[in-house]
N, C-alpha and C positions, 0 to 999 in steps of 0.2 A: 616731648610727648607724641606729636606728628611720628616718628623716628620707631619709638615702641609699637605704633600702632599697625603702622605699614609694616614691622617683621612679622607680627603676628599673622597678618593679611598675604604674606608670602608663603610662610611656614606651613598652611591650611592643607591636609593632603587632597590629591587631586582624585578623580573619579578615573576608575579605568574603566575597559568593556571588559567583561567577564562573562562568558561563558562555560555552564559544565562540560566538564569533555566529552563524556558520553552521548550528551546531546550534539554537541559538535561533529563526535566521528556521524553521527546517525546523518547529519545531513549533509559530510561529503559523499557518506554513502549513497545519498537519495540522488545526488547530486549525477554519481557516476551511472545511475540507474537511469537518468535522464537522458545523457549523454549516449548509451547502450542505447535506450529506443527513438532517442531521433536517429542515430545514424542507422539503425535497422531501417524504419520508416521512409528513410531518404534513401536507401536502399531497393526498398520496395517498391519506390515509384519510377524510381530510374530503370528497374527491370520491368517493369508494366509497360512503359514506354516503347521496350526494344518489340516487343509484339508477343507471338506465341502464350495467349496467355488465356488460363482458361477460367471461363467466370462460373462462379456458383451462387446458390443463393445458400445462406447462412444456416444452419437448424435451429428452428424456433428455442431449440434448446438454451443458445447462447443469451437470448434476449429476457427466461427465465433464469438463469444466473446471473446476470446481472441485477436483476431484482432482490435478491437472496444477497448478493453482497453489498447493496445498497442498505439490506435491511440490516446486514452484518456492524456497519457504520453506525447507524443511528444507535443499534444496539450496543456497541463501541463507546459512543458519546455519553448513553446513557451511565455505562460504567465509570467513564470519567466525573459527570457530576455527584454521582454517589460516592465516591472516593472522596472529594471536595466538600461533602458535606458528613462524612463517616457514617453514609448509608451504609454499613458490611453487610446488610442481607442481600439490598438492592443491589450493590456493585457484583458480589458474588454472582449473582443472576443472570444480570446483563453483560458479565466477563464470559459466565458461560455459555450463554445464549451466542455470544461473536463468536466463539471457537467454533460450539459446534453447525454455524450457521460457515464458516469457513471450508469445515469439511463439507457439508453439501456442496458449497460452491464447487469446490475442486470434483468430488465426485461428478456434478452435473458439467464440467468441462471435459471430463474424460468419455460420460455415456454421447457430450456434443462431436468426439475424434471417432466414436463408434459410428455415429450416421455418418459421417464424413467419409469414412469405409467406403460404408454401404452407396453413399452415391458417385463412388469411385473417383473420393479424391483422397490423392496420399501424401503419405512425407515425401517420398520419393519418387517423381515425376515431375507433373508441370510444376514450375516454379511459385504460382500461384497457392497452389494448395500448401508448398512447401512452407512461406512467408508464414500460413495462417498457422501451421504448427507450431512453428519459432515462436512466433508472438504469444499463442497462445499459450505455450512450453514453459516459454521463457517466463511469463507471468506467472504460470501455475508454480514454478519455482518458489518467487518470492512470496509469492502466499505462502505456500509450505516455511516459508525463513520466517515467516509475519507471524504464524502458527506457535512455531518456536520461541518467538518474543512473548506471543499473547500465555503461552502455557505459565513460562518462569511470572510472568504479573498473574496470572490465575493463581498459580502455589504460593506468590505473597501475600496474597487479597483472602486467600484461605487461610491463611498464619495470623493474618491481620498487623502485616507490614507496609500496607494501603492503605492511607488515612490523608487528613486534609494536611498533617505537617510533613507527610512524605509521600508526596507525588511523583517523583523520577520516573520509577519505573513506566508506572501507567503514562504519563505524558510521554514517555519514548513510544509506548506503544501504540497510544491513538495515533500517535504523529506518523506513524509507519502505518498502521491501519487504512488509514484516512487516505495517504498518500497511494497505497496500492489501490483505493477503491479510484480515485481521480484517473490513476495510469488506465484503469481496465475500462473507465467511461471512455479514456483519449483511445484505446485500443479499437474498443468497440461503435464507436462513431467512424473515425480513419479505414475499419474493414469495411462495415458499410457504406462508407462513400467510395472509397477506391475499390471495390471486389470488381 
């Protein structure tokens, strides 16, 4: 009887780690996005170091878009609870509300490369003002990518393929959301302390 017992107790299948793919690429992607801003970063300081370097103060502007995409998050988040609970007005809403609170952002980073202009710093010149392009470029980027995510989860969330038994979508996108908003606080602190 012993003998019967113990095969059964062998035979049991075992638990594996599984993860969805989709979500997996998304976070060797986040992964290599990582990687791209610290070696810019450590970049950054090692030529700050060598001297020639010219300091500015930031336009207020930058410090308003940061607010705007902070609000972009919350409003982010608020889309994912609604999804979770088959709010479809409220999710609609607050999907909307993050896109086009994404576009301002991006708009208020480009009229921030306008003053930049005007207080005569460029892409091409001191290496200083150069960094703050890249950084700021280079993020304006993946917002624009983030945009892209959030649009295809807005046309699901409008079809009403966003609900609490199919979250994918939206979870990939808060997770990218959230994640650009973290990058652009790390961004935006690190310019402020090293300009």
């Amino acid at each position: 009887m012993e003998s019967v017992h113990q095969y059964k107790v062998d035979k049991e299948p075992q638990e594996t780690l599984a993860m969805d793919p989709m979500k997996f690429i998304l976070w060797l992607f986040l992964v290599s996005i990582i990687m791209l801003f610290a070696s810019q970063t450590s970049a950054y300081l090692v030529r700050r170091a060598e001297g020639n370097w010219l300091e500015f103060e930031m336009p207020k502007i930058f410090w308003y878009s940061t607010v705007v995409l902070l609000l972009s998050s919350i409003a982010m988040q608020w889309a994912y609870f609604s999804a979770k609970k088959d709010q479809f007005k409220q999710l609609k809403i607050a999907i909307s509300i993050t896109f086009v609170l994404g576009l301002v952002f991006l708009a208020m980073q480009f009229e921030g490369w306008k003053q930049l202009v005007s207080m005569n710093v460029y892409f091409v010149g001191n290496p200083s003002g150069s960094f703050f392009y890249v950084f700021t470029g280079l993020h304006g980027f993946h917002i624009i990518s983030g945009l892209i995510v959030l649009f295809f989860s807005w046309m699901a969330a409008f079809r009403l393929n966003v609900h609490a038994k199919n979250l994918r979508k939206i979870q990939i996108c808060v997770t990218y959301w959230h994640f650009l908003d973290i990058l652009w606080l790390y961004l935006f602190v690190f310019l402020l302390t090293f300009n």
